[in-house]
C-alpha positions in Angstrom: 41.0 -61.6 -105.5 38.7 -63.6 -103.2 41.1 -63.3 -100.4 40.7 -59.1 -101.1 36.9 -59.5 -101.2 36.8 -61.2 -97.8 39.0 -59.0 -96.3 37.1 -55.8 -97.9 34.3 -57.8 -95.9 35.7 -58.0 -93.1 37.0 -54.7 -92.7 33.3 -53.3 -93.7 31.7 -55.6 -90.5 34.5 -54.3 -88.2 33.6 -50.5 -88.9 29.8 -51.5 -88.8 30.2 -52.9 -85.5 32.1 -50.1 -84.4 29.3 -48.1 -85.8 26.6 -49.7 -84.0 28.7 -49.9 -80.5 29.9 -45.9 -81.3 25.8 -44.8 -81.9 25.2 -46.8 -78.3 28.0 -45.1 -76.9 26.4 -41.9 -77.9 22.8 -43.1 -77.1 24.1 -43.9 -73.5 26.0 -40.8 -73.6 22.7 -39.1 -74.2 21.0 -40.3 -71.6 23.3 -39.5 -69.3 23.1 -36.5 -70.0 19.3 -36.5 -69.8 19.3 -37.9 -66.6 21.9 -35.6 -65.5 20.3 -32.4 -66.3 17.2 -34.0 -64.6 18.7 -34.6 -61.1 20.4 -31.1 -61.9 17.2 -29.4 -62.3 15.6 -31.7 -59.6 18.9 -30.8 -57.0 17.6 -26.7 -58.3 14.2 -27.7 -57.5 14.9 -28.7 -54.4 17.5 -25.9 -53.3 15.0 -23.6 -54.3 12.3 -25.3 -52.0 14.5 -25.3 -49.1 15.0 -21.8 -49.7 11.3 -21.1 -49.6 11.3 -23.5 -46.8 13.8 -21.7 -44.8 12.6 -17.9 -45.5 9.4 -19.1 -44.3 10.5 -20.8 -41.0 12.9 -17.8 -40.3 9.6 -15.2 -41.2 7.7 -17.9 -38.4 10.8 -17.6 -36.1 10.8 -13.8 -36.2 7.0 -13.7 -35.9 7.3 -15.8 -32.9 9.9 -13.8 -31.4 8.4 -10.1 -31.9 5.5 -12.2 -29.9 7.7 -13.1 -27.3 9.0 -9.6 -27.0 5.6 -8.0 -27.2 4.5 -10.8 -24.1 7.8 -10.2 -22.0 8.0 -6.1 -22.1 4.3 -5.5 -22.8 1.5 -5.8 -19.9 -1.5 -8.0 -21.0 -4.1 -6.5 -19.0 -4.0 -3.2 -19.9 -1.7 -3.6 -23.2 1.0 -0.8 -22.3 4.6 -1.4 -21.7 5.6 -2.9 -18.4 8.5 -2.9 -16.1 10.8 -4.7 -18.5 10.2 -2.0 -21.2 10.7 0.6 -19.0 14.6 -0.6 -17.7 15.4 -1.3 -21.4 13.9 2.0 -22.8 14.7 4.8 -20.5 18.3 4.5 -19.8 18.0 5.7 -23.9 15.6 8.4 -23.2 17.7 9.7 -20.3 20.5 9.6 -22.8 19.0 11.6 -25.6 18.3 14.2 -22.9 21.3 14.6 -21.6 22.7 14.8 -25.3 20.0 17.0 -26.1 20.8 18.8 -22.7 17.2 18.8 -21.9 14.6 18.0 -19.2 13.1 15.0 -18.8 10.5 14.2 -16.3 9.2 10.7 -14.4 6.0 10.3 -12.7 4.7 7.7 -10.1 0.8 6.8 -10.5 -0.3 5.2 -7.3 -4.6 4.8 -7.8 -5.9 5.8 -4.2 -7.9 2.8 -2.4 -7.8 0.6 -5.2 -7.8 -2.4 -3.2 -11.6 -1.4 -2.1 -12.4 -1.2 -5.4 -11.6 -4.9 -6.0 -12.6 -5.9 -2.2 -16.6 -4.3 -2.6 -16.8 -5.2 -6.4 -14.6 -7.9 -7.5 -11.4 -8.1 -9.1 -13.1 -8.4 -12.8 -14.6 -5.1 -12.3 -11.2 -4.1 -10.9 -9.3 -5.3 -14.3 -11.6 -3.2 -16.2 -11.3 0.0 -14.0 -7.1 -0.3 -14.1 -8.1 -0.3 -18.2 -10.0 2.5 -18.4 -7.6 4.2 -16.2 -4.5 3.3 -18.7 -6.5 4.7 -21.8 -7.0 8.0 -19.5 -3.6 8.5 -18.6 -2.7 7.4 -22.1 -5.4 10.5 -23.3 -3.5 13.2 -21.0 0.2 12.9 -22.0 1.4 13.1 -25.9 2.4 10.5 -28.2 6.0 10.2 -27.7 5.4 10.1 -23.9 5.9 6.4 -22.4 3.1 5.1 -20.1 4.0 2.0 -18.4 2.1 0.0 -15.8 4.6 -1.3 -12.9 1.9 -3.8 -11.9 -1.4 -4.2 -9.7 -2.4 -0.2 -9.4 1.1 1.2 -10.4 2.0 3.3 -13.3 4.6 5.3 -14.9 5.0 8.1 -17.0 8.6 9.3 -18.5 7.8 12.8 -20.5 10.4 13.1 -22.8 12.6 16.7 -23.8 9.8 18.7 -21.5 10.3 22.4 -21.2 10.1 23.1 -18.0 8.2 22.7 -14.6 5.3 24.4 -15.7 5.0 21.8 -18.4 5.2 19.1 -15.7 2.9 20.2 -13.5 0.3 20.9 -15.8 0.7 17.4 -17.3 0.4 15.8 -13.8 -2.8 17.9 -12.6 -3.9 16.5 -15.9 -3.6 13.2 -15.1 -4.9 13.9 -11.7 -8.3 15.3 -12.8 -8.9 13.1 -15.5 -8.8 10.1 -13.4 -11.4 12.3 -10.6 -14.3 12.1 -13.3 -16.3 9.7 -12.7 -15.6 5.9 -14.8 -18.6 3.9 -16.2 -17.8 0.4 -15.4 -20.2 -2.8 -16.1 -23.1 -0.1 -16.4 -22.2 1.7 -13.0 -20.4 4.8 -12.4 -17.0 4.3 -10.6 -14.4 6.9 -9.0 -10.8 6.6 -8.7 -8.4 9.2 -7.1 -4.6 9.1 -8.0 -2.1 10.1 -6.0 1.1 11.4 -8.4 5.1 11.8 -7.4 7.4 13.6 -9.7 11.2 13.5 -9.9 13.0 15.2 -13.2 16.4 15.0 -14.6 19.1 16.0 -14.2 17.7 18.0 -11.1 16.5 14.9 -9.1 18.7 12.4 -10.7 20.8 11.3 -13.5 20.0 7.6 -13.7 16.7 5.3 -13.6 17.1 4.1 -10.4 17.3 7.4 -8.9 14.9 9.3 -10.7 11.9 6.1 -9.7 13.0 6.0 -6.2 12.4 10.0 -6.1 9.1 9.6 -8.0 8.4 6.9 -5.7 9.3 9.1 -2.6 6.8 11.5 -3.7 3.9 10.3 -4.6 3.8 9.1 -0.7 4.4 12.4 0.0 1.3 12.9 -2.2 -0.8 10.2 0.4 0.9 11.7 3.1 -1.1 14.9 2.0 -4.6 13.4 1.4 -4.7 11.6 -1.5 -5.9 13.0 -5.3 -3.0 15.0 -5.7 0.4 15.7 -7.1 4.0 16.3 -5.5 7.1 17.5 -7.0 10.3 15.7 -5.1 12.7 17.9 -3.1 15.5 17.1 -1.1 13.2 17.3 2.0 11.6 14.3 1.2 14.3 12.0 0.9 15.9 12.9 4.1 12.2 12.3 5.1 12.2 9.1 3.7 16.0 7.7 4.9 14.2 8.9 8.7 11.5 6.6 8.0 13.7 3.7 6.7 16.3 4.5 9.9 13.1 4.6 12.1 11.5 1.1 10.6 15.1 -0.5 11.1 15.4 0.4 14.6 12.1 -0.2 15.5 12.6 -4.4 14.5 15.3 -4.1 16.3 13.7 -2.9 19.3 11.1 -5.5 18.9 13.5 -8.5 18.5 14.7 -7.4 22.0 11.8 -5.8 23.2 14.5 -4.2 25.8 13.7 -0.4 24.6 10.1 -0.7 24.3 7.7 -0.1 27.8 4.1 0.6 28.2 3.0 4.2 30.4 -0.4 4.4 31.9 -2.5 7.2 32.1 -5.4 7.7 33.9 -8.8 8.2 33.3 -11.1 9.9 35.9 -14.5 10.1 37.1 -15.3 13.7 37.2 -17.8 13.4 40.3 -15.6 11.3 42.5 -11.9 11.8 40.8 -11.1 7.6 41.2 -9.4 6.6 38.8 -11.8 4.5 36.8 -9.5 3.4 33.9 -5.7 3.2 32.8 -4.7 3.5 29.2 -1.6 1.9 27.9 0.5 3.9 26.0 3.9 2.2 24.5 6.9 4.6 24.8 9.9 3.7 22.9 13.2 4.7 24.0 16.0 4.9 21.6 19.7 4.0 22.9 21.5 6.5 21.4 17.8 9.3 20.2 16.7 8.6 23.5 12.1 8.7 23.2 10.8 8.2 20.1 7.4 10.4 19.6 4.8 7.5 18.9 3.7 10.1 16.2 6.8 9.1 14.6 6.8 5.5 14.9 3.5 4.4 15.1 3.1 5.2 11.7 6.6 3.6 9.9 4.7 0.4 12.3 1.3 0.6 10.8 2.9 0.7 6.6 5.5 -2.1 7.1 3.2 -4.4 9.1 5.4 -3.8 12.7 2.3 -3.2 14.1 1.0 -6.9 14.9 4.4 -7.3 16.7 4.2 -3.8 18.7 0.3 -5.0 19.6 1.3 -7.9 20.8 3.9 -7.0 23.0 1.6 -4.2 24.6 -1.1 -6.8 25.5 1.6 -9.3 26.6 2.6 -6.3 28.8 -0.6 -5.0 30.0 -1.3 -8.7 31.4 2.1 -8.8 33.6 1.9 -5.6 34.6 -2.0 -6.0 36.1 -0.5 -9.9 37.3 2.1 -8.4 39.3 -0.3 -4.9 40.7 -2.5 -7.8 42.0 0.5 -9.7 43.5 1.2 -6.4 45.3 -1.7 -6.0 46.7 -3.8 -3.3 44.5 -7.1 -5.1 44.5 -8.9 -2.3 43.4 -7.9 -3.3 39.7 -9.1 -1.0 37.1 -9.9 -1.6 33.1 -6.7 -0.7 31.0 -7.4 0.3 27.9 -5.3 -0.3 24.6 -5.2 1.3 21.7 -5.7 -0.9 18.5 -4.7 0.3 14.9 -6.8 -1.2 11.9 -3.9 -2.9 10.5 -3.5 -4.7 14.1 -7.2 -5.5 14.1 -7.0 -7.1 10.3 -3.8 -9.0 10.7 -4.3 -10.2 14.2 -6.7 -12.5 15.7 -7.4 -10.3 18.7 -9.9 -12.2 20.2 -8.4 -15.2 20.8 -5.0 -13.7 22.4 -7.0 -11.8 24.9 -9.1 -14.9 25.9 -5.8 -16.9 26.1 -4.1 -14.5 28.1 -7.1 -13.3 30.1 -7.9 -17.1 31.2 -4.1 -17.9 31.7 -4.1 -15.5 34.6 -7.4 -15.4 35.4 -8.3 -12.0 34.4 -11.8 -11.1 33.2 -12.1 -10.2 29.6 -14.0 -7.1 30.8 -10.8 -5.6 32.2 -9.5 -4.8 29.0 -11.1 -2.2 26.3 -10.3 -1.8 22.8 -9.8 1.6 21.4 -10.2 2.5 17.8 -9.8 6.2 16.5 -13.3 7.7 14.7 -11.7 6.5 11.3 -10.4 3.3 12.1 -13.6 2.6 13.5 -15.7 4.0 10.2 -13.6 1.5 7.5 -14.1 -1.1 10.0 -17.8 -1.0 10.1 -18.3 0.2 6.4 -21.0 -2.7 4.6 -18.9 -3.7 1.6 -21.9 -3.4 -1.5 -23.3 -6.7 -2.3 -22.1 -8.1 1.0 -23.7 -8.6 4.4 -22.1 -5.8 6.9 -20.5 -8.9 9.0 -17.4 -8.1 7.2 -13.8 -8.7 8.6 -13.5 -5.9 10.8 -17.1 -5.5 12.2 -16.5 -9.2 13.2 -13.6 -8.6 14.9 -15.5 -5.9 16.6 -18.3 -7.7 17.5 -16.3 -11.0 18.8 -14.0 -8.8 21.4 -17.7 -7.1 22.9 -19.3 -10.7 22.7 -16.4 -12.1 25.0 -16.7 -8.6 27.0 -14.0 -6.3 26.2 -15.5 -2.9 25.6 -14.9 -0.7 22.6 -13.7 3.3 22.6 -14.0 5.3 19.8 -10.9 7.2 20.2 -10.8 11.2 18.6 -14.5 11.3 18.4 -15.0 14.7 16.3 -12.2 14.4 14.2 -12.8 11.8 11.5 -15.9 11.1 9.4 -19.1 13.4 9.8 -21.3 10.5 9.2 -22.8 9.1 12.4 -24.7 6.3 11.5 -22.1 3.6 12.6 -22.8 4.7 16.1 -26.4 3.7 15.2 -25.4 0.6 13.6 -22.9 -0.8 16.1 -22.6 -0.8 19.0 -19.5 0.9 21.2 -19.1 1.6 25.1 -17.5 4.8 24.8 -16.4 8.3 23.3 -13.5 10.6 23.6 -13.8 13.9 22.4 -10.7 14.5 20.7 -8.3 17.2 22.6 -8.6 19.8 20.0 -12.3 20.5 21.1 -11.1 20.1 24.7 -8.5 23.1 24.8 -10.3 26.0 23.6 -13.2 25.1 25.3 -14.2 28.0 27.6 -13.2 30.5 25.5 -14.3 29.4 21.9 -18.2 29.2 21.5 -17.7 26.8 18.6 -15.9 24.3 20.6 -18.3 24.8 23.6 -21.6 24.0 20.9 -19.6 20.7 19.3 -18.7 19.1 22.8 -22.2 20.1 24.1 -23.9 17.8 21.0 -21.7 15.6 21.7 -22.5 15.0 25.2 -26.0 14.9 24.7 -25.7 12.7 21.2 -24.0 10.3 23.4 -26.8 10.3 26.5 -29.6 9.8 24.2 -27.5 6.8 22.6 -26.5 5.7 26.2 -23.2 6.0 25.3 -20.3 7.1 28.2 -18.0 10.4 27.1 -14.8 11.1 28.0 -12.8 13.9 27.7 -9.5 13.9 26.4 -6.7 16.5 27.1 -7.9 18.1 30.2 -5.5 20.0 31.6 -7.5 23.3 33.4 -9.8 23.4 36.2 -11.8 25.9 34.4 -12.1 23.3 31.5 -12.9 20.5 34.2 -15.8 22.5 35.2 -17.4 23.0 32.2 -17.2 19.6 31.1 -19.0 18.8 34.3 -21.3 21.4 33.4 -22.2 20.1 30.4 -23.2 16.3 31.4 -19.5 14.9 30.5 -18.6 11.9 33.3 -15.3 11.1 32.7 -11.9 12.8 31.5 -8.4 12.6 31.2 -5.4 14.9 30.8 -1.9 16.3 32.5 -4.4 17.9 35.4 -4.3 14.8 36.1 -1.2 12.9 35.6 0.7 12.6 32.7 1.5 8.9 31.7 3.4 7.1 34.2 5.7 3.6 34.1 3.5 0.3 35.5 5.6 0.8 39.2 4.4 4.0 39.6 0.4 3.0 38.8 0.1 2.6 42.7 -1.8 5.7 43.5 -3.8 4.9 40.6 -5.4 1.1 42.2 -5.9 2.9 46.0 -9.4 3.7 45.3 -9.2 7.1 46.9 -9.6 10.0 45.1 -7.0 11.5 42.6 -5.3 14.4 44.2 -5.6 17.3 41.1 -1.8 18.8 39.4 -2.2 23.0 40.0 -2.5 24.9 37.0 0.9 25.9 37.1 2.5 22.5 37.4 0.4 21.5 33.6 2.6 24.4 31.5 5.7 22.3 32.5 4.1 18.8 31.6 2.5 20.3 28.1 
């Protein structure tokens, strides 16, 4: 019985210990399960924080990168779109209006003088001027219209789906006359013109690069015609344009061997005595296969792609040998030769000191060399910037060549500005009446009254006249008439080459062409 009892016992501790370790089990079990709902809801925490974490930095990322867009195809200046924009965003508009089989129209902003603007005033007033010029050209096309600045004083328009011409025009005169009226910058009234080329698709082109280069083409076409105006291309123009390129090509190579270029001299005359009292140098080009290139032609491509410091210098370098070897000859009645100078030549090149080099190399006086400048030329050079002292660049470039004694010509006299008062300002040795006053001269009263003021203007200002294209004796007498000293045209001679100068440095009187002999030389 007792050995019952004690196992009953027993059996009753075995199952309460296996209580106890089955309710730790379970308690362990439990927390186990606490903890594991914890990290659970602590991993869902977490994932859900990332989540945040990561729309966040990808709503940064995209921020930055609209920014980035904005900064790389957006100009910060003036705000519009820039060149970027343009290349990505009309090939798109070209397409819609060729699927759309519509019109679609491109136009070339150039501002007129806009470097002035930023040379007399500064460029912070310049930055605010190209601003309120965006927000006018902005204000005279329509909304879906893209105005883009190409940089400095360069825009672009692209008119989408347009009409017709009409539509263009009047959308260009537009821009045009808004940009005449006058702009309040800083407190002070400013003026900018615009000079505006036009191309459209598909007429003028059926890609971007086509339809810019036409634009391009004509809005020089549009400075080639004065300025503040508007030009729609044609095919006229671009075989214009491929002369020009063809004539700017040629011409470096003619300068790199300097074997197709030569210098003429004409003479200029005293009308009392007929000696030959000056030469001008006169640089003749002659093409190998064109044969001579008008200098009306050239001289220009020369003066816009910078040539002209190259073609300057080899005239002077020229002039010198040729008056070297006329002495070595013999001719010691040397005469002053005269040389025309653009204002591109007299900015870019430091005339002064080449002449005194090469006048004291060969012992030449400065004095035998004169400077002329057309009526123009001569105005922008002497022009007081505002807020400046009026020794700018060009009036000391002036004003050094007369100080070491070359002499200074106002070439064209008549033709250029009607303001006078550089001539009372500065200083100059000389005028020519332009030709166009010369040849109507005893038969147009008009022409006879301008070159009579002119003559005496220049007497009372002790100033010498010359007469340019003389080429009758009835017109040689009138001049003499009229006070005039000194004259030049085919009754004359016609320009010459350096070996044929000898009649020229005699000192005898020039032996007159007849009347009839001039028709053939005109």
């Amino acid at each position: 019985m007792l050995y019952l009892l004690a196992c009953v016992i027993a059996v009753l501790c075995a199952v309460s210990a296996w209580i106890v370790h089955l309710k730790m089990r379970v308690r362990e079990m439990a927390t186990r399960v606490i903890e594991a709902e914890s990290r659970h809801q602590q991993f869902i925490e977490q994932v859900e924080h990332g989540g945040m974490v990561r729309r966040k930095i990808e709503a940064q990322l995209l921020e930055k990168q609209q920014r980035l867009d904005r900064l790389a195809h957006h100009d910060q200046l003036t705000g519009l779109p820039n060149r970027l924009f343009l290349a990505a965003h009309l090939p798109a508009a070209i397409e819609e209006a060729r699927r759309r089989k519509a019109a679609l129209a491109v136009l070339f902003i150039d501002l007129d003088r806009f470097k002035h603007v930023n040379d007399t005033h500064g460029h912070e007033v310049g930055d605010k001027l190209l601003q309120a010029v965006s927000q006018r050209i902005k204000d005279a096309v329509r909304s879906e219209d893209i105005v883009v600045r190409m940089g400095g004083d360069e825009f672009v328009v692209v008119l989408n789906i347009v009409k017709n011409t009409n539509q263009v025009n009047e959308t260009a005169s537009r821009i045009t006359s808004s940009l005449n009226a006058p702009l309040e910058i800083d407190g002070k009234p400013l003026v900018t013109t615009a000079s505006v080329g036009v191309s459209m698709f598909p007429r003028d082109g059926e890609d971007v690069g086509a339809l810019l280069r036409h634009s391009d083409t004509a809005m020089y076409q549009a400075k080639d015609r004065g300025r503040n105006n508007f030009q729609v291309f044609s095919p006229v123009m671009d075989r214009q344009l491929k002369e020009r390129v063809a004539i700017e090509a040629s011409l470096r190579a003619a300068l790199e061997s300097q074997s197709q270029l030569d210098v003429h001299y004409q003479p200029l005359v005293d009308i009392e005595t007929r000696r030959v009292v000056t030469l001008e140098a006169l640089v003749r080009w002659k093409h190998p296969t064109d044969g001579y290139v008008a200098p009306l032609r050239f001289i220009p491509v020369a003066e816009e792609t910078g040539l002209i410091a190259g073609l300057g210098d080899f005239v002077i370098n020229r002039v010198i040998a040729d008056m070297v070897r006329w002495r070595k000859a013999g001719n010691t009645v040397l005469v002053p030769v005269a040389i025309n100078v653009s204002p591109g030549q007299l900015a870019r090149c430091d005339l002064r000191q080449r002449i005194a080099e090469l006048t004291q190399a060969h012992a030449f006086s400065p004095a035998m060399l004169q400077i002329e400048l057309t009526e123009g030329a001569m105005f922008e050079q002497v022009e007081p910037r505002h807020g400046s002292s009026s020794n700018d660049t060009g009036v000391d470039a002036i004003n050094d060549l007369r100080a070491l004694g070359v002499r200074v010509v106002i070439d064209d006299f008549g033709t250029g500005y009607s303001s006078l008062s550089y001539l009372k300002r500065w200083r100059v040795d000389y005028l020519k009446i332009d030709r166009s006053f010369i040849r109507d001269l005893v038969t147009d009263s008009n022409d006879h009254a301008i070159v009579g003021a002119i003559i005496a203007m220049a007497q009372h200002l002790k100033i010498k006249v010359i007469a340019e294209g003389v080429e009758g004796w009835s017109q040689l007498e009138m001049l003499r008439k009229l006070g005039c000293r000194y004259a030049q045209g085919y009754l004359f001679s016609e320009a010459v080459p350096a070996e044929r100068c000898r009649d020229f440095l005699n000192g005898r009187p020039l032996g007159l062409t007849d009347d009839t002999d001039i028709l053939k030389l005109a």
